[in-house]
mmCIF file as Biopython writes it, N, C-alpha, C and O atoms, coordinates in Angstrom:
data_model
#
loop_
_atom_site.group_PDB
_atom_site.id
_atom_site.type_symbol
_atom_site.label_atom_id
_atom_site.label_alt_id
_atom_site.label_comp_id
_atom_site.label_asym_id
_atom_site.label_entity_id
_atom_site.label_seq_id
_atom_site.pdbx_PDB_ins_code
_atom_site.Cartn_x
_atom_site.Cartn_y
_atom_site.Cartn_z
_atom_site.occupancy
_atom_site.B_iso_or_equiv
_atom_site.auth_seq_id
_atom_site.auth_asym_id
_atom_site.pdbx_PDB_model_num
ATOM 1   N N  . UNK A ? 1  ? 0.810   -1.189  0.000  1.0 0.0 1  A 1 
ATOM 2   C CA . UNK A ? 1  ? 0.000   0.000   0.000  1.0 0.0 1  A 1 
ATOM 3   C C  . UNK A ? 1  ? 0.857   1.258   0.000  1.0 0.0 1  A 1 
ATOM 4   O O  . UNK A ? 1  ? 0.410   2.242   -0.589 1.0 0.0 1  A 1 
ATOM 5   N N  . UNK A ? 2  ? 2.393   1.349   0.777  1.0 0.0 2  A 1 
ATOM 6   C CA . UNK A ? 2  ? 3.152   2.228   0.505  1.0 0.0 2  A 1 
ATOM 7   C C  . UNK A ? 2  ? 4.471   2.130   1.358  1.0 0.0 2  A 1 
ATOM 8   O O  . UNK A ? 2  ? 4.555   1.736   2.521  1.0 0.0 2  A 1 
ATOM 9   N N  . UNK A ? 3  ? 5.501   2.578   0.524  1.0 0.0 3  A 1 
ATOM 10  C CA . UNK A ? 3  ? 6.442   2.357   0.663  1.0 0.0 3  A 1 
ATOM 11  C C  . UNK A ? 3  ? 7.080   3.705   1.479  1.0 0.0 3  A 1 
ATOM 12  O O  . UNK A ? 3  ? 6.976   4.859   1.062  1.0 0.0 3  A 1 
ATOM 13  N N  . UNK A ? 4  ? 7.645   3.373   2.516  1.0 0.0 4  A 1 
ATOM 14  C CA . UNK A ? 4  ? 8.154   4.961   3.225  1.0 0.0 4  A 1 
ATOM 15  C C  . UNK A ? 4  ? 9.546   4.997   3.793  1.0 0.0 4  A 1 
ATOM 16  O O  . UNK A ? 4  ? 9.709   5.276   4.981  1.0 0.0 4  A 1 
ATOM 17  N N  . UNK A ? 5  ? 10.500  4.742   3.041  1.0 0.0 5  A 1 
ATOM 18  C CA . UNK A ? 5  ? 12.047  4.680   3.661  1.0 0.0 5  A 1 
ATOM 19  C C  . UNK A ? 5  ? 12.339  3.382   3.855  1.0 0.0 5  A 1 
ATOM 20  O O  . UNK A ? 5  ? 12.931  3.040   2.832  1.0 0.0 5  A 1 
ATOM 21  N N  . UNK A ? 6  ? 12.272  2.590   4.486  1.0 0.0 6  A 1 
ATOM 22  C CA . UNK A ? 6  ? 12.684  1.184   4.756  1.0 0.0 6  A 1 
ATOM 23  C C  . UNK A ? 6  ? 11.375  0.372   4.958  1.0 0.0 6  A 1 
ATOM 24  O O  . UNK A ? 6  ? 11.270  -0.781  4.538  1.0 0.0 6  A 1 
ATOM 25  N N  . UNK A ? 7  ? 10.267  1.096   5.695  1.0 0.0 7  A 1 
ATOM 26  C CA . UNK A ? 7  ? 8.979   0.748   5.799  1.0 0.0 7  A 1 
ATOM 27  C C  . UNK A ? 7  ? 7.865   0.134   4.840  1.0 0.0 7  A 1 
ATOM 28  O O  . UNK A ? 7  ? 7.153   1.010   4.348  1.0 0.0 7  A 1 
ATOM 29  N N  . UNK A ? 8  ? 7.709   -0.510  4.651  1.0 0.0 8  A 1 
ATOM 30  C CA . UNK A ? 8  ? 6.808   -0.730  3.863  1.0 0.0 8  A 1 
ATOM 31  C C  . UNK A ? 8  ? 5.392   -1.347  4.686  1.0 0.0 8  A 1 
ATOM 32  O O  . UNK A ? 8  ? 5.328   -2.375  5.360  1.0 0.0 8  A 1 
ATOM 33  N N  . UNK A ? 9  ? 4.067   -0.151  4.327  1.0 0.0 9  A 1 
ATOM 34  C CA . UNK A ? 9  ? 2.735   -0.876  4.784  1.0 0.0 9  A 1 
ATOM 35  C C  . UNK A ? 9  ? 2.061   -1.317  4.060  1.0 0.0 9  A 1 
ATOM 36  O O  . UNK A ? 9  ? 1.713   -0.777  3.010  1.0 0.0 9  A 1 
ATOM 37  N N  . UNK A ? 10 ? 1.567   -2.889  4.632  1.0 0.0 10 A 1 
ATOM 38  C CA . UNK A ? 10 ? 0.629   -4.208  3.703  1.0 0.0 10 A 1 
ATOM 39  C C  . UNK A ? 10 ? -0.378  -4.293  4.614  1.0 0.0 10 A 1 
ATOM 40  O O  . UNK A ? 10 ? -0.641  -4.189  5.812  1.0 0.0 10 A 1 
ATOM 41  N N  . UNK A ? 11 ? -1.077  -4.651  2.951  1.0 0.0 11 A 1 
ATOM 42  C CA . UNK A ? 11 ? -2.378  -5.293  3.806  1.0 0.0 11 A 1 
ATOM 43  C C  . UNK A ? 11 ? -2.328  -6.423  3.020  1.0 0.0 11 A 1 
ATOM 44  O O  . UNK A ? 11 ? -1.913  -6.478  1.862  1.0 0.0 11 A 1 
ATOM 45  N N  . UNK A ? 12 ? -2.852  -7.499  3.824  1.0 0.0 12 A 1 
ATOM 46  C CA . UNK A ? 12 ? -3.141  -9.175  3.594  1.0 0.0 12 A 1 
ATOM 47  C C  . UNK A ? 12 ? -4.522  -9.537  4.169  1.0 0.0 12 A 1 
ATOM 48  O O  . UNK A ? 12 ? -5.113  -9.113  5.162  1.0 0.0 12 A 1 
ATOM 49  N N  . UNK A ? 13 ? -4.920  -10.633 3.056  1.0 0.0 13 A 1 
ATOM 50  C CA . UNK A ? 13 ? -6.417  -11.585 3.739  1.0 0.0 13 A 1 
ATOM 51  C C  . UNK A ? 13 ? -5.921  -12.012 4.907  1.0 0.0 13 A 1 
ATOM 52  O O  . UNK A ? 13 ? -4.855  -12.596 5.103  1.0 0.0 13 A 1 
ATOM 53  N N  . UNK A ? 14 ? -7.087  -11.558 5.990  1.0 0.0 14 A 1 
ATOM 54  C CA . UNK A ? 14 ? -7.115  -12.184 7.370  1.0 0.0 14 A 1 
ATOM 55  C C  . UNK A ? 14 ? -7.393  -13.206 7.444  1.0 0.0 14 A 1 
ATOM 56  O O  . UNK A ? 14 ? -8.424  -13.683 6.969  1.0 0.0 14 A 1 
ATOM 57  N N  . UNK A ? 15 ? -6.224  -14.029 8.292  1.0 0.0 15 A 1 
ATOM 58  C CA . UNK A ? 15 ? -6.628  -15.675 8.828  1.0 0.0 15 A 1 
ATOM 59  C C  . UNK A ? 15 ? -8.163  -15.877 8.910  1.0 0.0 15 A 1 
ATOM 60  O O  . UNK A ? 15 ? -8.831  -14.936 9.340  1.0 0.0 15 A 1 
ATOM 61  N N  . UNK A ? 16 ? -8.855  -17.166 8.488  1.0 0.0 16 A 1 
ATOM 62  C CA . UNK A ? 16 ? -9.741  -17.235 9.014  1.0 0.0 16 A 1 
ATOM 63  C C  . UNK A ? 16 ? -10.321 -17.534 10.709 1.0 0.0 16 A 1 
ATOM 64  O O  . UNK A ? 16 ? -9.664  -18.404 11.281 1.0 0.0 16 A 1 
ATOM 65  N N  . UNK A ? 17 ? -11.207 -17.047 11.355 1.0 0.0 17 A 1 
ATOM 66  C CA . UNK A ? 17 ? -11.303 -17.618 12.825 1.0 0.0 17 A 1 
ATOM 67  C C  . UNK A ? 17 ? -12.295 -18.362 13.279 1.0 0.0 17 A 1 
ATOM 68  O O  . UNK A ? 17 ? -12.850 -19.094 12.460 1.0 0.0 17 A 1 
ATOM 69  N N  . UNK A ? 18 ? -12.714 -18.362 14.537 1.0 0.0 18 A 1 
ATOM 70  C CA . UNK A ? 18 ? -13.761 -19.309 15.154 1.0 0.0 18 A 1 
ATOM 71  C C  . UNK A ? 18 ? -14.674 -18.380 15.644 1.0 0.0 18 A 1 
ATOM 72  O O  . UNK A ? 18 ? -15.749 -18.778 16.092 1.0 0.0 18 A 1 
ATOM 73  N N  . UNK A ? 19 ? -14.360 -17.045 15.617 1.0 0.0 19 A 1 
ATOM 74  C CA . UNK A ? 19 ? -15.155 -16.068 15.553 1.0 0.0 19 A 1 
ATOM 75  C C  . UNK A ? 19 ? -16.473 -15.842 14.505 1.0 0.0 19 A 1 
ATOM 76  O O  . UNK A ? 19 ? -16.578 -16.136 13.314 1.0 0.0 19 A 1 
ATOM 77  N N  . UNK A ? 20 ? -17.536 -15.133 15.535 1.0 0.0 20 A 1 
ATOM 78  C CA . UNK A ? 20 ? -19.202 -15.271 14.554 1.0 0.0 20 A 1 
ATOM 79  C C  . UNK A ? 20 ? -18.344 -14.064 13.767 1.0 0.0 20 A 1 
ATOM 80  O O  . UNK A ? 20 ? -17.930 -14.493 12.690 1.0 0.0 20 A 1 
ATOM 81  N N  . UNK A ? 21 ? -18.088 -13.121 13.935 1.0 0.0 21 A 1 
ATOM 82  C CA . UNK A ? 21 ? -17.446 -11.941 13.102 1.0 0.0 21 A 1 
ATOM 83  C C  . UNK A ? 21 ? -16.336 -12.350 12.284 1.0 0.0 21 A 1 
ATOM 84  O O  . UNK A ? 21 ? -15.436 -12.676 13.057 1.0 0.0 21 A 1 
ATOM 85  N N  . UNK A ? 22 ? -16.074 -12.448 11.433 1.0 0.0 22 A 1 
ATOM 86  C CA . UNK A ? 22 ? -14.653 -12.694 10.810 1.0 0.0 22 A 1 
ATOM 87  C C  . UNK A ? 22 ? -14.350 -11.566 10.374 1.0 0.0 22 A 1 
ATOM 88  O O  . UNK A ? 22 ? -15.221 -10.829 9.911  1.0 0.0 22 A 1 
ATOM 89  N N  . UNK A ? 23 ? -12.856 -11.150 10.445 1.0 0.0 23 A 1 
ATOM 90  C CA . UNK A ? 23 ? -11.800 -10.194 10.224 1.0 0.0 23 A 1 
ATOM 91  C C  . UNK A ? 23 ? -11.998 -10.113 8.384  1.0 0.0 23 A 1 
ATOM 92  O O  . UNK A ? 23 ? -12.153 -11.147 7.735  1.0 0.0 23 A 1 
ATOM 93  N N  . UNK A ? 24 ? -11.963 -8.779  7.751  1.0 0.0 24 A 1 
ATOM 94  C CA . UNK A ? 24 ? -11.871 -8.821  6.654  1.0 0.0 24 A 1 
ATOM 95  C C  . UNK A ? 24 ? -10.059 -8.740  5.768  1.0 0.0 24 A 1 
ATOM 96  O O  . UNK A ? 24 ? -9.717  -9.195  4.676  1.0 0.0 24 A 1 
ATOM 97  N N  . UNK A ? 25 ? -9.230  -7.946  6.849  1.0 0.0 25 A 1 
ATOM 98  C CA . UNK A ? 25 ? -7.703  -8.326  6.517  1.0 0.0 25 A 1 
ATOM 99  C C  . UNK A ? 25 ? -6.919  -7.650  7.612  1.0 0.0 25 A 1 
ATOM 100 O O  . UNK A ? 25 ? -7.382  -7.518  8.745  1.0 0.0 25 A 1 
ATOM 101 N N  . UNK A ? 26 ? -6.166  -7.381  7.388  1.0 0.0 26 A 1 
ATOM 102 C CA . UNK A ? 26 ? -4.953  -6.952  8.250  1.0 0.0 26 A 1 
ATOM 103 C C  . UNK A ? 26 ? -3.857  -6.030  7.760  1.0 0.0 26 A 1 
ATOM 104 O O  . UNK A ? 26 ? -3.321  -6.337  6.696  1.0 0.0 26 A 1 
ATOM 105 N N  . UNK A ? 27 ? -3.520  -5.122  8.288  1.0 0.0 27 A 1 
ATOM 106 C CA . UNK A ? 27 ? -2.580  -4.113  7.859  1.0 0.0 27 A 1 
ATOM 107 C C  . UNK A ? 27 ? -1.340  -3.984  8.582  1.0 0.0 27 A 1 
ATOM 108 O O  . UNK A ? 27 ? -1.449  -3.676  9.768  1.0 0.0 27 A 1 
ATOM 109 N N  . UNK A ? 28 ? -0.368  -4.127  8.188  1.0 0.0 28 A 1 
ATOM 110 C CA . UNK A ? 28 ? 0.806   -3.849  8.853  1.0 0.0 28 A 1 
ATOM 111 C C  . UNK A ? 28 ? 1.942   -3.188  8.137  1.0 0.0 28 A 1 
ATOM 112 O O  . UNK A ? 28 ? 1.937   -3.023  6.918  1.0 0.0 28 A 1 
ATOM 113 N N  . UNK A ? 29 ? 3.212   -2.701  9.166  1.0 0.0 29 A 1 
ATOM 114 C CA . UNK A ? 29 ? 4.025   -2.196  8.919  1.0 0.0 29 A 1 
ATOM 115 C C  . UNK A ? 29 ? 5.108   -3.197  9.228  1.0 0.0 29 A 1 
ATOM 116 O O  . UNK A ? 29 ? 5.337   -3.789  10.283 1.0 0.0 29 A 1 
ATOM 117 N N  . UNK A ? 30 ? 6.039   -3.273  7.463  1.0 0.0 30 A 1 
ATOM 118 C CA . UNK A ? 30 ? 6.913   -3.945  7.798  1.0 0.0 30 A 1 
ATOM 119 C C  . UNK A ? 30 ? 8.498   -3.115  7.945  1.0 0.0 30 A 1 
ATOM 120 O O  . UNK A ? 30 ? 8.632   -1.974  7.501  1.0 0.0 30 A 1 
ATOM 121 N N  . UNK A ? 31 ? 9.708   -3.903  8.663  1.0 0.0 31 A 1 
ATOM 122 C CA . UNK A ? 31 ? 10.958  -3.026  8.060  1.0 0.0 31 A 1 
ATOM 123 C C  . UNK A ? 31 ? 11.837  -3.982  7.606  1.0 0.0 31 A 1 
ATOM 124 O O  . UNK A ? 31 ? 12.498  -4.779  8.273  1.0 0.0 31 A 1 
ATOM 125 N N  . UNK A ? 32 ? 11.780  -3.810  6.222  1.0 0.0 32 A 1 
ATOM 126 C CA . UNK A ? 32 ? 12.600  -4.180  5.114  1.0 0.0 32 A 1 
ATOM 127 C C  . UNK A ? 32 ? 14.275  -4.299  6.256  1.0 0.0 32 A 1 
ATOM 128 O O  . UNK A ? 32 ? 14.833  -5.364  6.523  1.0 0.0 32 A 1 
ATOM 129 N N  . UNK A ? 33 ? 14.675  -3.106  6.664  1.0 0.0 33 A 1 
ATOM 130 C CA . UNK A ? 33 ? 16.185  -2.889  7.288  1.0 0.0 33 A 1 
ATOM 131 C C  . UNK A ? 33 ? 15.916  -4.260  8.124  1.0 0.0 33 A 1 
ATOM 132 O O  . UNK A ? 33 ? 16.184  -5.281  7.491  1.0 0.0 33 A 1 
ATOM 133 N N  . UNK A ? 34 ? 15.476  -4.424  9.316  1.0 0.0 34 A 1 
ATOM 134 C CA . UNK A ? 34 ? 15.323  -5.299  10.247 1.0 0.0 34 A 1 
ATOM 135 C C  . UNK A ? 34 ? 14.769  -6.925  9.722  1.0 0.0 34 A 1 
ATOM 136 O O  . UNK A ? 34 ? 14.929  -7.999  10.302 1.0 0.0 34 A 1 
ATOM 137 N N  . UNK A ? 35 ? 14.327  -6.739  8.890  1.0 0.0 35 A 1 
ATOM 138 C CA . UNK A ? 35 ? 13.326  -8.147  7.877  1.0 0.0 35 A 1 
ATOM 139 C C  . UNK A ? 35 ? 12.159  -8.168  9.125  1.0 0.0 35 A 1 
ATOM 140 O O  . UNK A ? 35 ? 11.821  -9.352  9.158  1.0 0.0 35 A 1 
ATOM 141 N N  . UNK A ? 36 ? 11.557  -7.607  9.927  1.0 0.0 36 A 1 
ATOM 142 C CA . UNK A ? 36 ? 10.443  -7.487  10.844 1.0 0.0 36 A 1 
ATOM 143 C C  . UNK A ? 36 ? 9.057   -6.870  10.620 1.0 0.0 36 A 1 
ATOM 144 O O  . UNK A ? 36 ? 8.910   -5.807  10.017 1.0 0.0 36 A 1 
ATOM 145 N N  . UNK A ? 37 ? 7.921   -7.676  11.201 1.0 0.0 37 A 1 
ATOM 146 C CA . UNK A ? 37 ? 6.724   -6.822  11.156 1.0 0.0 37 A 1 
ATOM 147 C C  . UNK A ? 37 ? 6.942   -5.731  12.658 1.0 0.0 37 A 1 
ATOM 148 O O  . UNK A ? 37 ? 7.276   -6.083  13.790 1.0 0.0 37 A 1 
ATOM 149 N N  . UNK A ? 38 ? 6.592   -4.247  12.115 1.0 0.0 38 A 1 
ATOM 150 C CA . UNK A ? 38 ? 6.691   -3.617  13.501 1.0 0.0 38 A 1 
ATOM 151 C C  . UNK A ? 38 ? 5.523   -3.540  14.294 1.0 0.0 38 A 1 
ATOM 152 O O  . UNK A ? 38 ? 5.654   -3.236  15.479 1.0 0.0 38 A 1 
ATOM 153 N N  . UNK A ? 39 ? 4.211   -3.805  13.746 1.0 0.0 39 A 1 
ATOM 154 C CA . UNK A ? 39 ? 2.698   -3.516  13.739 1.0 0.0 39 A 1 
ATOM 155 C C  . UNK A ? 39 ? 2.046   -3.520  12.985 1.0 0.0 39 A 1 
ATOM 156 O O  . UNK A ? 39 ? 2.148   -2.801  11.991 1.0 0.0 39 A 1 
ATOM 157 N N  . UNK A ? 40 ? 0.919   -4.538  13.248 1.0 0.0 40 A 1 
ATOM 158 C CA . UNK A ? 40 ? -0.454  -5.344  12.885 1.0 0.0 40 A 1 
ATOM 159 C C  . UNK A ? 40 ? -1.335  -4.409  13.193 1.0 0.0 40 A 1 
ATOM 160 O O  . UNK A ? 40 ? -1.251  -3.791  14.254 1.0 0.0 40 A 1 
ATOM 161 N N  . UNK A ? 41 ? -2.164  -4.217  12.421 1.0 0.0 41 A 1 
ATOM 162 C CA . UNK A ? 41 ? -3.986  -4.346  13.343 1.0 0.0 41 A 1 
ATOM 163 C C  . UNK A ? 41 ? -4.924  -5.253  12.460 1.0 0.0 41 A 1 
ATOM 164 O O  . UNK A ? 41 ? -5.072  -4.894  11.292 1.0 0.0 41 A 1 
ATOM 165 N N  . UNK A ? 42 ? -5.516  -6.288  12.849 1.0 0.0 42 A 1 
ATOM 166 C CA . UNK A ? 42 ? -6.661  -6.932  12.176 1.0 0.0 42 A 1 
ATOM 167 C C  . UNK A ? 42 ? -7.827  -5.760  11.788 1.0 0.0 42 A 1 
ATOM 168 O O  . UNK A ? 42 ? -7.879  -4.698  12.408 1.0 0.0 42 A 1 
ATOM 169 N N  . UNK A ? 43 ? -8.456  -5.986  11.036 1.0 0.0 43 A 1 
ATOM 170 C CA . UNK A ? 43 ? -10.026 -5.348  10.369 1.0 0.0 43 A 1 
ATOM 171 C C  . UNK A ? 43 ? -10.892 -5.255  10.128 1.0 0.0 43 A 1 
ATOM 172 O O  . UNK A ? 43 ? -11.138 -5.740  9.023  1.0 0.0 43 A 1 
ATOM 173 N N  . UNK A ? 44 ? -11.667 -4.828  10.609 1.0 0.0 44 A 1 
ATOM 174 C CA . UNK A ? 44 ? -13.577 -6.198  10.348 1.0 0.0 44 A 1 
ATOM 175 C C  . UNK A ? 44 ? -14.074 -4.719  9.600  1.0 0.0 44 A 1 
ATOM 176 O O  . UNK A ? 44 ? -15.099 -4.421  10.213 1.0 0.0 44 A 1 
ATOM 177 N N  . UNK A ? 45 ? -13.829 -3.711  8.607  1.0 0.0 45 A 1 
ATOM 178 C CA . UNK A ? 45 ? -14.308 -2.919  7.898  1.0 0.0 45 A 1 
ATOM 179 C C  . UNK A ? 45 ? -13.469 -2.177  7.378  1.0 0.0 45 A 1 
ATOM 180 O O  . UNK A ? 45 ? -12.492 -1.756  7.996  1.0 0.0 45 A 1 
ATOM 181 N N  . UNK A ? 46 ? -13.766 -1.858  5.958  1.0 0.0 46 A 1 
ATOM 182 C CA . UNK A ? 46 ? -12.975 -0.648  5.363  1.0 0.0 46 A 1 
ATOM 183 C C  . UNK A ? 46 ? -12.322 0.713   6.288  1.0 0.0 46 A 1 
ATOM 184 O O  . UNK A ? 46 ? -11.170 1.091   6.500  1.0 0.0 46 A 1 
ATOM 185 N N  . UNK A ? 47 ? -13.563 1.179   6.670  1.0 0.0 47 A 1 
ATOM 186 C CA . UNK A ? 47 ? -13.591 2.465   7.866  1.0 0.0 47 A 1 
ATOM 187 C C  . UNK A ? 47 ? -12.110 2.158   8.651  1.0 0.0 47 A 1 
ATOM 188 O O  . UNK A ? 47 ? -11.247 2.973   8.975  1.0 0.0 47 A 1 
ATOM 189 N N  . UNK A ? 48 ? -12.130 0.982   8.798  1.0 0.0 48 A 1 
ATOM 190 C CA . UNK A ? 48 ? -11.121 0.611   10.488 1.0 0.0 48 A 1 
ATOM 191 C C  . UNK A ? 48 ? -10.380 0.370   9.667  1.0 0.0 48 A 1 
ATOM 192 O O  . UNK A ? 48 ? -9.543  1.067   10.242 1.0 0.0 48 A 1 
ATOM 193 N N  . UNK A ? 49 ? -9.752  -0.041  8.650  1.0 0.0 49 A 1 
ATOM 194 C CA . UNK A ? 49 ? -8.190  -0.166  7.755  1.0 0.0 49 A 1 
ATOM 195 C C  . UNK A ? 49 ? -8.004  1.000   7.077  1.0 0.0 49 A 1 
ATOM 196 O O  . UNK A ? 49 ? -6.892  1.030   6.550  1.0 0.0 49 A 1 
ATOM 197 N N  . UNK A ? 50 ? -8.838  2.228   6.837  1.0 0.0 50 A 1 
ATOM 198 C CA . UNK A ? 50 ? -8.669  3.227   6.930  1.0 0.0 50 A 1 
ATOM 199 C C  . UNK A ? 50 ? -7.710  3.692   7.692  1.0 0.0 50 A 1 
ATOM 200 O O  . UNK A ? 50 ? -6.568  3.846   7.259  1.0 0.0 50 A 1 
ATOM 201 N N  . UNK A ? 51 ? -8.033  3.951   8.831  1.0 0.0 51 A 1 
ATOM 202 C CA . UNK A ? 51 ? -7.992  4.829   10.289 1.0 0.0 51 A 1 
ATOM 203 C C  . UNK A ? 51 ? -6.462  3.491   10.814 1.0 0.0 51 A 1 
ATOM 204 O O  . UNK A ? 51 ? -5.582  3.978   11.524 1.0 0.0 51 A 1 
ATOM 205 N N  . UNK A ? 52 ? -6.348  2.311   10.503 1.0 0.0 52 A 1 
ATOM 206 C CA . UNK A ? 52 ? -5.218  1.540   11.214 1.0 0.0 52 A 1 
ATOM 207 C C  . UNK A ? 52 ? -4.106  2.245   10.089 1.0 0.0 52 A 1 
ATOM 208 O O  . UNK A ? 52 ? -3.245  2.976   10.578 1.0 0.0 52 A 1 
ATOM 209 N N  . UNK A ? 53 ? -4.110  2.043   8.626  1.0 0.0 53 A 1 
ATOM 210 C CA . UNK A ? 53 ? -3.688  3.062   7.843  1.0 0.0 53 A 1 
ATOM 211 C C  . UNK A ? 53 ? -3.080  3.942   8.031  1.0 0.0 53 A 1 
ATOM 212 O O  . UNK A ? 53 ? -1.851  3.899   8.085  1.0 0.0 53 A 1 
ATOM 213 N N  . UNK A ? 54 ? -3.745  4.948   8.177  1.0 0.0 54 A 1 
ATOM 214 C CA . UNK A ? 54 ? -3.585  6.092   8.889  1.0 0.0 54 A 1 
ATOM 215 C C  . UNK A ? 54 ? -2.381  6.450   10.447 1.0 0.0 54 A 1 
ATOM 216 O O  . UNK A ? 54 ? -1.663  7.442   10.570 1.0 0.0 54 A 1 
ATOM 217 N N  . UNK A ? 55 ? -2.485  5.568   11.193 1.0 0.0 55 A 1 
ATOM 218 C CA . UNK A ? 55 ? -1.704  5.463   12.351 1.0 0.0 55 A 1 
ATOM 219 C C  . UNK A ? 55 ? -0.708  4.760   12.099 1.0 0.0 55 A 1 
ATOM 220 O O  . UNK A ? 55 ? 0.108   4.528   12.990 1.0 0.0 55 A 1 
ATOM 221 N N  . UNK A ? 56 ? -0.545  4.240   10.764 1.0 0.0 56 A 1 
ATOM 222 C CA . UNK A ? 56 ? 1.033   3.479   10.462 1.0 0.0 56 A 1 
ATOM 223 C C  . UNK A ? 56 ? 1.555   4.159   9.784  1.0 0.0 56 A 1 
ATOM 224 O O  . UNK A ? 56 ? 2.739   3.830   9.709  1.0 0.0 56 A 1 
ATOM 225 N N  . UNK A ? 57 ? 1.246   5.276   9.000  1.0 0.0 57 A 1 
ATOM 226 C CA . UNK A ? 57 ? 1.900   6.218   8.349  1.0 0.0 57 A 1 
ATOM 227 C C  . UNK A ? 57 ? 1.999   7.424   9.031  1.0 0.0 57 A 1 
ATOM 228 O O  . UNK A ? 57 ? 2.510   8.429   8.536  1.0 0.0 57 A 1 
ATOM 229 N N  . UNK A ? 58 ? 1.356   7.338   10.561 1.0 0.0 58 A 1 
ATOM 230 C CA . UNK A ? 58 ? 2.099   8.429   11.572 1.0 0.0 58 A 1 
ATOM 231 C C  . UNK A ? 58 ? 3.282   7.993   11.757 1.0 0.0 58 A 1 
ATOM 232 O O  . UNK A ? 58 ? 4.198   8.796   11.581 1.0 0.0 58 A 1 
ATOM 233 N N  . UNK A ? 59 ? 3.576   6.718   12.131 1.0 0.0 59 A 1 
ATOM 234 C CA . UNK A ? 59 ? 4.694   6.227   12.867 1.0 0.0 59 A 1 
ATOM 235 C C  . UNK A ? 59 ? 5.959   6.305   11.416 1.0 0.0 59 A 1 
ATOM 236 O O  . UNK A ? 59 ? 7.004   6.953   11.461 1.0 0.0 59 A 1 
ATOM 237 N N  . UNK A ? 60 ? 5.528   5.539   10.334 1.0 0.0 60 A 1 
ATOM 238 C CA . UNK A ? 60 ? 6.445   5.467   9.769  1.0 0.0 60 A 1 
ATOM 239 C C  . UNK A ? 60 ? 6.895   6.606   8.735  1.0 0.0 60 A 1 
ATOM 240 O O  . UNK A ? 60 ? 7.827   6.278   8.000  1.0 0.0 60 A 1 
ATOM 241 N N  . UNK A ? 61 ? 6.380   7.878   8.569  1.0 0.0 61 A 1 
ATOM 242 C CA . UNK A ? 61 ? 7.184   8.703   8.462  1.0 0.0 61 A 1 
ATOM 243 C C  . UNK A ? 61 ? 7.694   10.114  8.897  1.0 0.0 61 A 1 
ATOM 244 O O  . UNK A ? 61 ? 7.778   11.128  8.205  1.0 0.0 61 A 1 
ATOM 245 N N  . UNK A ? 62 ? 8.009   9.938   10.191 1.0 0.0 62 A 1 
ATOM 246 C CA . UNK A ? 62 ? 8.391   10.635  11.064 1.0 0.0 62 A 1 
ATOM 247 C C  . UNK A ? 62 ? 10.276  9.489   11.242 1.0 0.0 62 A 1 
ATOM 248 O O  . UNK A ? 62 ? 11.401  9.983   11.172 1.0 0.0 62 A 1 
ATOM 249 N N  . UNK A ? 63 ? 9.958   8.083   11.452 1.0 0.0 63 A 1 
ATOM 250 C CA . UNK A ? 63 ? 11.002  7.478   11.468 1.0 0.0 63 A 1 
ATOM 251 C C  . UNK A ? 63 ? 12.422  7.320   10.084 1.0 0.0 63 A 1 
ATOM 252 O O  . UNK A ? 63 ? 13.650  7.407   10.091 1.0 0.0 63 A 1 
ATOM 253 N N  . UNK A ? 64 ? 10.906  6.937   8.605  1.0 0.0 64 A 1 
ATOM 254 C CA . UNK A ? 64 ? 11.718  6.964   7.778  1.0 0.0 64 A 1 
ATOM 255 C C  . UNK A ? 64 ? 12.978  8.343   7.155  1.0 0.0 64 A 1 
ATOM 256 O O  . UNK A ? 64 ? 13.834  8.424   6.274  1.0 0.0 64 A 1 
ATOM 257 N N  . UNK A ? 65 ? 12.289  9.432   8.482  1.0 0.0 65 A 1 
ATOM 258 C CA . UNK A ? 65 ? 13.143  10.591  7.964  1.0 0.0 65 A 1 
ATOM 259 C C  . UNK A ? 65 ? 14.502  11.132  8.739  1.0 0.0 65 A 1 
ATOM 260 O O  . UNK A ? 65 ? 15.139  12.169  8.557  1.0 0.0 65 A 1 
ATOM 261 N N  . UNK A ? 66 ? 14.711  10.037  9.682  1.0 0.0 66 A 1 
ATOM 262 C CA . UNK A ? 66 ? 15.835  10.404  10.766 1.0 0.0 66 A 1 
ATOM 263 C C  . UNK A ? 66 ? 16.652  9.503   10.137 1.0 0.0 66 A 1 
ATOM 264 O O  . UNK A ? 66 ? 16.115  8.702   9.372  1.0 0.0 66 A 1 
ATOM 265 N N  . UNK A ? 67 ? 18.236  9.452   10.353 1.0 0.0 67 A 1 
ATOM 266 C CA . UNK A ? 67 ? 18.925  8.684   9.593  1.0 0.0 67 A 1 
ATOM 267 C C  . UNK A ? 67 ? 19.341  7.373   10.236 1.0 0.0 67 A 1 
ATOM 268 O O  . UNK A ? 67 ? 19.385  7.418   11.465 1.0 0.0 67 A 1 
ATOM 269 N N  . UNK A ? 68 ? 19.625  6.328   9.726  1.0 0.0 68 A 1 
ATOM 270 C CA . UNK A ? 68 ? 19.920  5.040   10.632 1.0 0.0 68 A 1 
ATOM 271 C C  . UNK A ? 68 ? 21.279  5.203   11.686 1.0 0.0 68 A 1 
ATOM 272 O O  . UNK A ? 68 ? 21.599  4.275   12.429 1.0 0.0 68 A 1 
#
């Protein structure tokens, strides 16, 4: 979904669960530098992978702009 310095945020189909609600996917922030996920949030609506979206591209570019 976007690439921000070393960061890169994905979204993937959510596991299925045993839950009456099932998750529609999951968004996270990965770092390419580290090979690590830094933060997940699961999604049960557009609205909410919006807004998880949103709070991973607070974090990651404020970071991708300081130097390693």
């Amino acid at each position: 979904m976007a690439w921000i310095g070393d960061y890169e945020i994905r979204m993937q189909a959510a596991a299925p669960t045993n839950a009456v609600e099932q998750p529609l996917f999951t968004i996270g922030m990965f770092d390419h530098d580290a090979q690590c996920f830094i933060d997940s949030q699961v999604c049960y609506s557009l609205a909410e992978g919006a807004v998880a979206f949103e709070s991973l591209l607070l974090i990651a570019e404020p970071v991708a702009g300081t130097p390693h």
